[in-house]
C-alpha positions in Angstrom: 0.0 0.0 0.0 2.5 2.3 1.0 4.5 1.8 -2.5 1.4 2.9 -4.4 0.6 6.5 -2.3 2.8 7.6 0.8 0.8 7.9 3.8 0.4 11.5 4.6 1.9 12.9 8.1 1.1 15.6 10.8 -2.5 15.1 10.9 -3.2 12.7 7.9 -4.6 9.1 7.7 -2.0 8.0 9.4 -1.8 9.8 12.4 -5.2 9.6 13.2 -5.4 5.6 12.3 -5.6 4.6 16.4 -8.1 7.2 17.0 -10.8 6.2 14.7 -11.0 2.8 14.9 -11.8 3.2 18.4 -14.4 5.3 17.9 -15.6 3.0 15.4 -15.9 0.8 18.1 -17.4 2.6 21.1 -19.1 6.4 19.3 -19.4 8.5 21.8 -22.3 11.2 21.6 -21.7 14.8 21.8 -24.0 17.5 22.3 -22.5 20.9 21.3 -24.1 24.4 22.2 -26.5 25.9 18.9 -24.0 29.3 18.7 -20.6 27.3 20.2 -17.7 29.4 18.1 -15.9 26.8 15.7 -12.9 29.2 14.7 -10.1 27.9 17.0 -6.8 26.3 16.4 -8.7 22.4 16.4 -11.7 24.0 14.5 -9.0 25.0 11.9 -6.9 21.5 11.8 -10.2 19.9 11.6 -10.6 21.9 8.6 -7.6 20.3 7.1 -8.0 17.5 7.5 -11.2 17.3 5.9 -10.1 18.6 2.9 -7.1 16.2 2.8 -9.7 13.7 3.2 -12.4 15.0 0.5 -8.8 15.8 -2.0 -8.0 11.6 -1.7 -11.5 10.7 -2.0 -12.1 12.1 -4.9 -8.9 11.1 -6.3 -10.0 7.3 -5.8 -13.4 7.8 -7.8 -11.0 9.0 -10.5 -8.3 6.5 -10.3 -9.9 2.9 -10.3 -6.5 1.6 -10.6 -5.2 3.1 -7.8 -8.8 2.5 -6.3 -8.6 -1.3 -6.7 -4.9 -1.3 -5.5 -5.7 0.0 -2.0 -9.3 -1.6 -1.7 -9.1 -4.7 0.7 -12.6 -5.9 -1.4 -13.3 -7.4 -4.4 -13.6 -5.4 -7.7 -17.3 -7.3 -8.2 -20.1 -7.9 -6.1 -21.3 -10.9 -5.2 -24.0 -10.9 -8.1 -20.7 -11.0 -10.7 -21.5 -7.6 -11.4 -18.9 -4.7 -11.3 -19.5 -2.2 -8.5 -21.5 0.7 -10.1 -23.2 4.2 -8.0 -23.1 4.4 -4.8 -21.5 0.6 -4.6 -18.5 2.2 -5.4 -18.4 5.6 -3.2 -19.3 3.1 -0.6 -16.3 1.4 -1.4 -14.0 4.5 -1.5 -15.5 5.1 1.6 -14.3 2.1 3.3 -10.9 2.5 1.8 -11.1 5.7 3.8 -12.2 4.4 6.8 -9.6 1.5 7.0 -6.6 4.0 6.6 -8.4 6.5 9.8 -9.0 8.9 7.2 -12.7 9.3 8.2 -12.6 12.7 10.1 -15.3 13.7 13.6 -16.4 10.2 13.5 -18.4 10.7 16.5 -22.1 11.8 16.4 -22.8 15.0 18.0 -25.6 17.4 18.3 -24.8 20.6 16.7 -22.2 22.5 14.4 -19.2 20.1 13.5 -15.9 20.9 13.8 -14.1 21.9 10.8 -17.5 22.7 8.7 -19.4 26.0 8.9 -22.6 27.2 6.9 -22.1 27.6 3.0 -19.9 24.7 3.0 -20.5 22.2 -0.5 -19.9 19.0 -1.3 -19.6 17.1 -4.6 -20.6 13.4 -3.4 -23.2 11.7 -0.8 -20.6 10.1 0.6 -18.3 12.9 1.5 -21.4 14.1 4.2 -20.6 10.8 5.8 -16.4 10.5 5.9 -16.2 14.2 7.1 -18.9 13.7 10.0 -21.8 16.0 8.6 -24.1 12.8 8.1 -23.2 9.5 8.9 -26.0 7.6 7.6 -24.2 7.0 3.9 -28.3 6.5 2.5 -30.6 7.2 4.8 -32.1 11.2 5.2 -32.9 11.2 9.1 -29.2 10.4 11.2 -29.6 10.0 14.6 -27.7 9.0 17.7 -28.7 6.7 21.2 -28.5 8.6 24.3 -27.2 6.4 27.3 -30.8 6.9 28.9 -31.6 4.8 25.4 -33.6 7.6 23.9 -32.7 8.6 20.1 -31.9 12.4 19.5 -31.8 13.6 15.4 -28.4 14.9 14.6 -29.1 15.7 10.6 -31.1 15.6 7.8 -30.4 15.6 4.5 -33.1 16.8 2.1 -32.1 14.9 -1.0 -35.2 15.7 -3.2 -36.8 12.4 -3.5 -39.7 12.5 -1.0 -41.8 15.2 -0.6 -40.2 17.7 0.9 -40.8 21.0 0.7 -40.0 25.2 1.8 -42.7 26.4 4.3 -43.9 29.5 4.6 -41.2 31.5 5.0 -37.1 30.4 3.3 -36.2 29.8 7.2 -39.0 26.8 7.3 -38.6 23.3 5.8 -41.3 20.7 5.7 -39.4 17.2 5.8 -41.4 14.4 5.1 -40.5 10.8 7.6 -38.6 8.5 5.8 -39.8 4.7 5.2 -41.8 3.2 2.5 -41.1 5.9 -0.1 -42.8 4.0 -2.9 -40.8 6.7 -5.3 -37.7 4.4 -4.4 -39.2 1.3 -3.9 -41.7 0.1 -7.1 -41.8 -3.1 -6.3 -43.1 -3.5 -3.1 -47.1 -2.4 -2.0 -46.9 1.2 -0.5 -47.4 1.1 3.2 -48.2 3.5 6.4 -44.7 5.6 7.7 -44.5 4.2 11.3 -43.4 6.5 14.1 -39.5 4.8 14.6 -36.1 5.0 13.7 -35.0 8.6 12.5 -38.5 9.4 12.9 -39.0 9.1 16.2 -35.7 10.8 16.4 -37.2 13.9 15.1 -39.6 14.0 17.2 -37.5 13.5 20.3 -35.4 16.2 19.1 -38.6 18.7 19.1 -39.6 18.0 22.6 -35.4 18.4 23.9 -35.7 21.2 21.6 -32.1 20.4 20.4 -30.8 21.4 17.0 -30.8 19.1 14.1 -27.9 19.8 10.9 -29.9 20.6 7.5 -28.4 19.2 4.2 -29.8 20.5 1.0 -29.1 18.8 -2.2 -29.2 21.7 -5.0 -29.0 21.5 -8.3 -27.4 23.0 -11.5 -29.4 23.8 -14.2 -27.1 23.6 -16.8 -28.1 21.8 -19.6 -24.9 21.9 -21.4 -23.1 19.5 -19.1 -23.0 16.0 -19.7 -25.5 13.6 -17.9 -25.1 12.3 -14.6 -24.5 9.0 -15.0 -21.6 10.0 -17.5 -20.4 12.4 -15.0 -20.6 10.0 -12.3 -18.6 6.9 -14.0 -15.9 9.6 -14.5 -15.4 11.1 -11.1 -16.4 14.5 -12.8 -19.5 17.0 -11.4 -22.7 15.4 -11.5 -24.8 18.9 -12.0 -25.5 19.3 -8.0 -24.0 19.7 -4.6 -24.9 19.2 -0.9 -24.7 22.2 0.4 -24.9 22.6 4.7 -27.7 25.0 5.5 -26.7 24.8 9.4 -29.1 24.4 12.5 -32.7 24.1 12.7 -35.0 23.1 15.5 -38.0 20.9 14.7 -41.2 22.6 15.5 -43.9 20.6 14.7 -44.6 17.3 13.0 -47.8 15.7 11.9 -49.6 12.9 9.9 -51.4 13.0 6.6 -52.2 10.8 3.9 -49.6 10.7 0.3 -49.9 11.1 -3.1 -50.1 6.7 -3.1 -52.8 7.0 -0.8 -50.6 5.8 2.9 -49.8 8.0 6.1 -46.2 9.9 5.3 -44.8 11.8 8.5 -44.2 15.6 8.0 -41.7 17.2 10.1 -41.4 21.4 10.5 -37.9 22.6 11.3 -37.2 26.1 11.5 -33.7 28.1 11.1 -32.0 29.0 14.2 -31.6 32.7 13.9 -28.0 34.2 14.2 -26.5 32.2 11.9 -24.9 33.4 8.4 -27.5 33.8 5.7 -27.3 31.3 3.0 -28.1 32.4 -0.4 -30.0 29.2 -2.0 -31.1 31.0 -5.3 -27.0 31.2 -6.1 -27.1 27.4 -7.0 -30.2 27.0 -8.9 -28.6 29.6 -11.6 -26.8 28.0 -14.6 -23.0 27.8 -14.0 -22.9 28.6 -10.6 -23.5 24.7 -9.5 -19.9 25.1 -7.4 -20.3 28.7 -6.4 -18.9 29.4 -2.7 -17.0 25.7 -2.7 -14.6 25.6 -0.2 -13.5 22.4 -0.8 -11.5 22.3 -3.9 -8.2 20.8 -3.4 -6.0 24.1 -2.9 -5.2 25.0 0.7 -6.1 28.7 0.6 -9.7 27.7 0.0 -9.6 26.1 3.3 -9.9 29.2 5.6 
């Protein structure tokens, strides 16, 4: 391994290779204060260490060779099938994860070190190895209290339920996840039951503790090649994840979907003090990476 890419020092994969596989092992939860100030000297090496991180990462989605070199796991999946998607950003990710390159790996309530509002990201799966949103698929990410109740760190509004701006640009209605027949064709809709991230939610509006918002927005430019072409080439798919910061959730309810079953539908509202983020800037044709920090150059970082 070391042949094909030198390790990186002083705060790379390496030297934090002991530290996350024990908190792979035993995550410990951390509840942070909504305005806590995340510009200090570990706020900052947080910082580079997830763009070190999200710099290799994307350099594996590129470089299959290289890719396939350090992977510990078969080029195909069981089925015979090359590795295709998300298969194979879950497989970067893991090639990540093995080296302790995965960076806040412990779920916390809050603002996350080394990320502040405005902050993009090119793949799903970067949300997950820099600690935004650990669940690498699922929209609702929550954590177990040692009382045993569930608390919602984040949410990712990926556009494929129902989700929708409230009233104001400050209020999002999220709709519960579970039995979205939108992803699943096959199987008979059924009722959303009140569990899992869910249940988090609605935990986390009664502790009245903050829960991270995600937005996926897109770029409108039709000139760019499709997404599947862009994604088998490591290139920009025409949309980013953008972190919109803190919300609280402030109501939640039950009504029936457009196939007929009970969806859960979850208010959150913005926590006020924090910076403004301009959405309209990325629905605008050419401006899909506008205000990315995260480019690979280390002046982009601060």
């Amino acid at each position: 391994m070391a042949a094909v890419r030198p390790k990186p020092g002083n705060g790379g994969f390496s030297s934090t290779r002991k530290e996350a596989k024990q908190d792979g092992k035993n995550p410990r939860a951390v509840v942070c204060a909504d305005n806590e100030e995340p510009f200090t000297a570990e706020w900052y090496a947080s910082r580079r260490k997830i763009e070190e991180t999200l710099r290799f990462y994307r350099e594996l989605l590129v470089d299959r060779k290289l890719f396939d070199e350090l992977s510990q796991e078969p080029e195909k999946s069981p089925d015979g099938k090359k590795y295709s998607g998300i298969g194979v950003h879950m497989r970067a990710a893991r090639v990540l994860e093995s080296s302790g390159g995965w960076v806040n790996t412990s779920k916390q309530i809050g603002h996350v070190s080394g990320i502040k509002v405005g902050d993009d990201f090119r793949w799903r799966g970067e949300l997950s190895i820099v600690g935004l949103h650990h669940e690498f698929q699922k929209g609702i990410d929550f954590m177990k209290l040692i009382n045993g109740k569930t608390l919602a760190t984040s949410i990712v509004d990926s556009g494929r339920y129902e989700n929708g701006v409230g009233i104001t640009s400050d209020v999002l209605i999220y709709c519960g996840q579970g039995e979205n027949p939108n992803l699943d064709r096959v199987r008979k809709p059924k009722d959303q039951k009140l569990v899992g991230g869910n249940l988090a939610l609605k935990n986390s509006m009664h502790s009245k503790t903050p829960v991270r918002v995600i937005r996926r927005l897109t770029d409108i430019d039709t000139s760019k090649e499709s997404t599947t072409v862009a994604a088998a080439k490591g290139n920009d798919i025409g949309y980013k994840f953008v972190y919109d910061g803190l919300y609280r959730v402030t109501g939640f309810w039950k009504e029936r979907g457009k196939f007929g079953r009970y969806v859960y539908k979850f208010s959150l509202k913005r926590i006020e003090g924090q910076p403004e983020l301009d959405l309209g800037k990325w629905n605008k044709v050419g401006n899909g990476s506008a205000g990315s920090v995260f480019k690979g150059k280390e002046n982009d970082i601060y």
